[in-house]
Structures are given as C-alpha cells and as structure tokens.
N, C-alpha and C positions, 0 to 999 in steps of 0.2 A: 504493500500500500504506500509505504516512502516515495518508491520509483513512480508508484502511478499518478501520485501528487492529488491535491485536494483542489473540489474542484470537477474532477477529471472519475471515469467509472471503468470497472475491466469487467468482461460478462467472459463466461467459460461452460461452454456446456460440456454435458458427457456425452459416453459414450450409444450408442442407439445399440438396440436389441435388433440381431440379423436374423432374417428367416436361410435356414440351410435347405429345405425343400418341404413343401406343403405347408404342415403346421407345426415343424420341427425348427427351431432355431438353434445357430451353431452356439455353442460357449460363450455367454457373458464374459467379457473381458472390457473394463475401465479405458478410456481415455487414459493416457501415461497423465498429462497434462492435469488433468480435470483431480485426478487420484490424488497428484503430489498434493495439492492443495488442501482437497477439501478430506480425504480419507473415506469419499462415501460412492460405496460400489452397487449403484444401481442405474441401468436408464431412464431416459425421460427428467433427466434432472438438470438448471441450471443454475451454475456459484454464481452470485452480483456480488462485485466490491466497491463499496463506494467510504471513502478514505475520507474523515469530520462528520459523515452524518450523523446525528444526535439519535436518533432513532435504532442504530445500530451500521454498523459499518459493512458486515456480512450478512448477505440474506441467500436462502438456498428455495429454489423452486422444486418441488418435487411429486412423483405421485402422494395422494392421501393414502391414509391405511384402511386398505379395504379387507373385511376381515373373509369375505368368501376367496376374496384372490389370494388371502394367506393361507386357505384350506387347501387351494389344487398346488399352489406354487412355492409356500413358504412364509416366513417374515419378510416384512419390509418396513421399512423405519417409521414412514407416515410425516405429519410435520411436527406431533412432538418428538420422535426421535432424532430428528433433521437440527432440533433447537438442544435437545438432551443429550444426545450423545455422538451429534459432531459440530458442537461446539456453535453453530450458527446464532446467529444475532435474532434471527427473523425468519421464519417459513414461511409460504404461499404455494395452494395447489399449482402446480406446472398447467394443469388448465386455464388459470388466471391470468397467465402469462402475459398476451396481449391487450388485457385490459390496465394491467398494475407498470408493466418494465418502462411501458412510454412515460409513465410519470415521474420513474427513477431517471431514466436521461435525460428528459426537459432541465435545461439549465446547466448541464455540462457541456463543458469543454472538450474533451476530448476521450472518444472511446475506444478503448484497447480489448483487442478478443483477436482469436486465432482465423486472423483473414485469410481468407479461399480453402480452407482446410472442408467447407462442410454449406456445401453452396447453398441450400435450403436456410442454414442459417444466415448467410449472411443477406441472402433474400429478404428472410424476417427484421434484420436490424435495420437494412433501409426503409424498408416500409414502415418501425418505430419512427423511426426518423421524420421519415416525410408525414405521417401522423403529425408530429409535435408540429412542425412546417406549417401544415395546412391549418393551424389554429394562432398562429402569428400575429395576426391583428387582436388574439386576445391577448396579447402580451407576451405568450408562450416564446420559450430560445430554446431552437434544436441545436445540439453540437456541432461544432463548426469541422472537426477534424477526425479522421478516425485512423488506429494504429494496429499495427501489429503487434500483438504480448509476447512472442517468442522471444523477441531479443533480450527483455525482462527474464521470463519465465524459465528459460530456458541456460541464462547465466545461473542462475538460482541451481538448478538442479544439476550442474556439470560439478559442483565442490556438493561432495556427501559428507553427509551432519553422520554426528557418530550412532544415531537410530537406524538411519539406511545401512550403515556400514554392517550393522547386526545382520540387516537383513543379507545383505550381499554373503557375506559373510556363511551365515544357512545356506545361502545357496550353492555357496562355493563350495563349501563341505559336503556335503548330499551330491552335490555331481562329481564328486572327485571319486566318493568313492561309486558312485556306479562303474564310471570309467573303470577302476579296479576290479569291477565283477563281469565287466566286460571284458577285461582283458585276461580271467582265468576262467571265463564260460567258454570262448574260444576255441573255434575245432573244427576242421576240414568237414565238410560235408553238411554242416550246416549253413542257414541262408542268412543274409543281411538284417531281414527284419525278427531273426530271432532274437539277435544281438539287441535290435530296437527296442524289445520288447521287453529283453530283461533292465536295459537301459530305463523304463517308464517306469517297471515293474519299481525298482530301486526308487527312485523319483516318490511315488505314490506310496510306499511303504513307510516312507519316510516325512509324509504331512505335503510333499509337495507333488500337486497331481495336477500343475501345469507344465507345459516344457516353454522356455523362454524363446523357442521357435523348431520348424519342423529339424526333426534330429538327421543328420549326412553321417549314413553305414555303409561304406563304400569302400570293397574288396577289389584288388588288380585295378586294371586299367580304368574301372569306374571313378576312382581316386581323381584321376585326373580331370575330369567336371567337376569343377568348385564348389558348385551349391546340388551336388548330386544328393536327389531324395528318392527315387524310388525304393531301394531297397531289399528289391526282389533279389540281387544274386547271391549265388551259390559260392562259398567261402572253397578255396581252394590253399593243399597246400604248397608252398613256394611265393604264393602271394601276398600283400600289406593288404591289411586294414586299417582303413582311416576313417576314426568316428569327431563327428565335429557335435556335441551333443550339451545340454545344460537345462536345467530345471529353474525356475519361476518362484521366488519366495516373496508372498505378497507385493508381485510385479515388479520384483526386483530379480535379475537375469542374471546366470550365469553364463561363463560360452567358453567351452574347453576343447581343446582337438591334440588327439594323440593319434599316433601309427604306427604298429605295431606289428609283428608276423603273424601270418594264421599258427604256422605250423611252432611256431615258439620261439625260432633261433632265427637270424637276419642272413643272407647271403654276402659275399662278397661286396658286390655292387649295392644291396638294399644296404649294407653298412657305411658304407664311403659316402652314399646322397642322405643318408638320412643324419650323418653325424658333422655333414656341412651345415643342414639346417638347423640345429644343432646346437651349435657352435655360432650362428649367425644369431641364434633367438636370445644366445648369452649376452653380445655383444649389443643389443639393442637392448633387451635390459638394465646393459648397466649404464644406458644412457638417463635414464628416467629417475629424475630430480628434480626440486624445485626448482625452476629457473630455466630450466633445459627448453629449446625449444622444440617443437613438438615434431618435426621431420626428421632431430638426430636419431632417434630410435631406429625408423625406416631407411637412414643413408647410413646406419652402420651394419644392418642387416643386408642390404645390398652389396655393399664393398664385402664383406668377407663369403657372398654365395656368386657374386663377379668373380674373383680371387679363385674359389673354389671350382665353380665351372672350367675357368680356363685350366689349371693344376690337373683336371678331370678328362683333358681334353670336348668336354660339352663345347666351348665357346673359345674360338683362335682370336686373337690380337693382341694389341696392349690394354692392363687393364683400364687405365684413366679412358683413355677412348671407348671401352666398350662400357662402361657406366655412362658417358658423357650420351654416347649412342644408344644409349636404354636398350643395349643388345642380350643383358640379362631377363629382360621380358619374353621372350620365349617360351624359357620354364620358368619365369616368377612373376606375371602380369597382376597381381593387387599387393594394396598399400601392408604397411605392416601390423595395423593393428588399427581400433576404433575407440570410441568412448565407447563407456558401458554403464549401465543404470537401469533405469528400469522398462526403456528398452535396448534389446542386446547391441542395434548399430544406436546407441544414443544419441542425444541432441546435445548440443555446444557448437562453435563455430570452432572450426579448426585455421582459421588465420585473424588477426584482427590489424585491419589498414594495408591489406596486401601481405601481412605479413607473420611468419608462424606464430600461434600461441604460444607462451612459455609454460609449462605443467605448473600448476599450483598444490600445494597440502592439501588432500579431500578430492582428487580428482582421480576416475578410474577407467583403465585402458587397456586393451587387450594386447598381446605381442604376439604375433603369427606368421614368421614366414614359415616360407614353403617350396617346393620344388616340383613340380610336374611335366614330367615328360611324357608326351602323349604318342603310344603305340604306333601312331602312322608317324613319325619323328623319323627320317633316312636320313637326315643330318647326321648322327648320333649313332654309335655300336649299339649294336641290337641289347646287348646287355642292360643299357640303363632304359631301355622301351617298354613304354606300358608302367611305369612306378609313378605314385606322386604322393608325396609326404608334405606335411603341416604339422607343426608342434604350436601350439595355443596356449597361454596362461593368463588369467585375470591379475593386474598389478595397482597395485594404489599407490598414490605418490604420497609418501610421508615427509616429514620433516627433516628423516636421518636420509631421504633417498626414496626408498620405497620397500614394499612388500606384497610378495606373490602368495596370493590370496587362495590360489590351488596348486600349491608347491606338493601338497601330498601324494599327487597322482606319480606312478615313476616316469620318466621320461628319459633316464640314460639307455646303452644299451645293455650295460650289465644288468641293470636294475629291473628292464623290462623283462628280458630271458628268464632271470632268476626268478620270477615272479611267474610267469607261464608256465615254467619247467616245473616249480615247487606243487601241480596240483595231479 
C-alpha cells in the first residue's frame, strides 16, 4: 500500500474455476499473485486496496456462504470468514460487484491491477470507469490513469520473507527425497510413467498432492527434448534417465533435475558428458552472492561446458571464439537457471535499465545446465549420440553467499552408483 500511494487503488482478482470437460473442472489452483496477498484460495473473489480509507483499507469481494453448496462441495469462507480469518477490513458479495467497486474508484487517481492478464476483466474496469465518467456533471472524478501492479507486486515476491522460505523449504525436502526413490525404484524394463508415479506417489504421501508442474521422465534419446512429458517409454539398460520433477507446498515450487543410469553404473562417454555438466553447475554456483550479477552464474557454466566440448572433441576452434559464437548452443540452447517461488519459472525482472540484476538476500534461483546431444547429431562420434543430461538445484542467496536448498539428492557419480547399487 506504501508503493500504491494514497489517493491511488490496486484491485487483484483471483483465480477462475476451469471446466476440464462437461461438468468436470480441472484443479483449483490460486492466482500466484492474488494468493501472495491475500492467502484466500477460492474463485470468484476480488482483493481492493485502497491505502487512508477510514473505513478500512482492504476489502475482499467474495462468494456468500451458501450452506447447500457447502453440502455437495465443501466449506467456503463466506464474508464472515473473508473478514475473520483473512484478515480483510470489509467483505461484499462478488455479486455486488458492479454496483459497490465504481464507488471505490470515483475519486482516485490512479488504478493499478494486473493489465491484459484476464481481458474480461479489464473489460469490466473500463466500463467502472466510464460508469463514474458518464455521471461527471454530478460532480463524480473517474481516474485519470491506470497501471500495471507487476512491477510492485512482483519486486515484492522475488526477496522471500522467512514464512515462504519454510514453505520452499517443505518443498525442497519432499522432492529431494522422491528423487531418491526414484532413483532406487529404477530398472530396465520398466516404463517412464512408473517412475512418475512413484514420483506423485512420494509427493502425496507426504501432505503435498500438487506437483509444481507436469513432471519430465525421460529415458535415452527422449532426454534430449527439454520439456519432454509424455512418458510412455520403456527404461532400457545402457540408457540415462532424466527426471526434471518437484512438488507444490502451498504454491510454493520446487524444480529438481537429476540423470542418472537405468542400469546403475555410467559408461564411459555417459561419465565424461555428465561430469562436465557437473562441474559447470559447480562453477555457477559458486557464483551466486549478494551482489553478483545475475548472468555470472550462466557465463561460468558456459565457459567451462565450451572448454569441455572442445577437450571432448564435440566442438573445434578457439574457445573465446566459440562462446563469442554461441557455438556451444548446439548441445546447450537454454539459460542456466530461473527464479523460483511460487511459480516454478517465477516473476522478477531479470535486468533493470538494460542491465543484469544483482542477486539480493531472500532471492531464489534454480542452477541447471545441461548437455544434449540429439541422436540424429553426425557432427559428433556416435558414442556421445542420443544422451542428454541436466543436473538442477534450488539455491537461495544468503548473506554468507548462498544455500542449496536440495543438496540432499546425490548428484556425484560415486554417490549416484553407490546409491542404485546399495538396493
């Protein structure tokens, strides 16, 4: 409310209830946005902030509590719950809406909400609008300006307060170790989505029975499509398995990626590509400090899998030239990591004025390179054809540097071996 200034109103709706087919709807799931705020997880709901009103500063629009719709569906808060136990100043039924919100904007300055996110709404906010407008000659002031709340909202949520960090934190734990039961359920003959499933299984036995997006079980050559979800293949041995996988704690994400053998031990080649990325994911961690800017991570993971390619014979020339030449994109075409929160590619701006962010205390970031060399590759000895590796960790940046938030899972190769061979 500082940033919004007085005067001035922020409106924030949630998120809508989807139909998945007929009268089936997929998963409730909050607006990231709408949640940070206000903590109330239903649709049909909008937060008003309006910053000196004497009447109260927060007012939440909501359904009423209907008590047959609590028989087929559940509870739902109602608008004493709206004022009782999320803290709002002021409830009104979300039916209301269009008769009461124009009278909260009459006379503000300037309205900040999530523009072009949700066209219907902002359909509705000009038609508030030009409402207040067409009543002018009775003395009525529409707002002259209206803004977008991300750039607020959105600084807000990239530095996590130490409650979120609990939650990350659950979530970090809980997906580390499914990784780990995934990595000793493992075995030739079984398919991708069995892996999945003990992955959810883990997940949901453990209070979290969201996944903070669809989970990537991707054996051999499938590795090499980045955002590979099917799942359907059949685990062979000689092959990697690459799970890119994480669980949901109270909309806060985790996002882990390990690769690992089917058969339990690394080959030649899977050991030389997997212990460059490896080694590249060290070197970019130990970038990540207060101050750091935010590309050193990703240009020192580059330089030592540039380094590494050519050493591998993968990639001839000099190496300054072939970074300069972004000739490492072949096999490493994305960045090396994202924010993370409560959702898993999070919101923050990653430059400000052209130019990189510096990591701050409280800000949380994934480290991910990777290597994929894709089977139809005749560039390249048939040996490294068809593999593609990614090692992942969630990092927070502390005040001493940082800390890896799923350091639990193994990721050496001894570590990994040791661990598949022990079952």
């Amino acid at each position: 409310m500082r940033r919004i200034g007085h005067g001035n109103i922020a409106l924030i709706n949630s998120a809508a209830a989807r139909t998945r087919n007929r009268d089936v709807d997929y998963p409730f799931r909050q607006d990231s946005d709408f949640y940070y705020l206000t903590g109330f997880n239903e649709p049909d709901a909008l937060a008003v902030f309006m910053p000196g009103r004497e009447q109260g500063e927060y007012v939440l629009f909501c359904r009423e509590f209907d008590e047959k719709k609590a028989l087929w569906e559940g509870a739902h808060a109602g608008l004493e719950g709206a004022t009782q136990h999320f803290d709002a100043d002021d409830a009104f039924p979300i039916t209301d809406l269009d008769d009461i919100l124009p009278g909260m904007l009459e006379g503000k300055g300037k309205v900040f909400y999530p523009m072009g996110r949700d066209s219907e709404f902002d359909h509705s906010i000009l038609e508030w609008i030009n409402h207040i407008r067409s009543q002018s000659r009775s003395g009525l002031v529409a707002p002259t300006e209206l803004s977008a709340i991300e750039p607020i909202l959105h600084d807000m949520r990239l530095i996590k307060s130490a409650a979120e960090l609990t939650l990350m934190r659950r979530a970090a734990e809980v997906s580390a170790q499914a990784h780990i039961k995934a990595m000793q359920t493992c075995k030739a003959g079984l398919y991708e989505y069995q892996i999945e499933a003990e992955l959810i299984y883990h997940f949901a036995q453990n209070g979290l029975r969201a996944v903070a997006y669809p989970s990537i079980v991707a054996s051999g050559k499938n590795a090499c499509t980045l955002h590979y979800t099917e799942n359907t293949g059949k685990l062979k041995n000689g092959d990697l398995l690459l799970i890119d996988a994480g669980a949901e704690c109270d909309h806060y994400a985790a996002d882990i990626t390990r690769t690992f053998p089917v058969s339990g031990r690394f080959s030649e080649a899977q050991k030389q590509l997997y212990q460059l990325v490896l080694d590249a994911q060290a070197a970019a961690i130990a970038e990540i400090k207060p101050g750091a800017a935010w590309n050193l991570a990703h240009d020192a993971a580059v330089e030592v899998l540039t380094k590494g390619l050519l050493n591998l014979g993968l990639l001839k020339g000099r190496l300054k030239k072939l970074i300069k030449d972004e000739k490492y994109k072949t096999f490493y075409m994305h960045r090396t990591g994202h924010w993370l929160g409560m959702d898993v590619h999070d919101v923050g701006d990653y430059k400000i004025n052209q130019e990189w962010r510096p990591l701050a205390v409280g800000m949380v970031l994934t480290v991910e390179p990777g290597l994929y060399i894709p089977p139809t590759c005749k560039t390249v000895d048939e040996k490294w054809r068809g593999i593609g590796i990614r090692i992942e960790d969630d990092v927070l940046v502390t005040a001493q540097g940082h800390e890896i938030l799923t350091a639990t899972v193994p990721k050496s190769i001894d570590e990994i071996e040791a661990l598949m061979q022990a079952n």
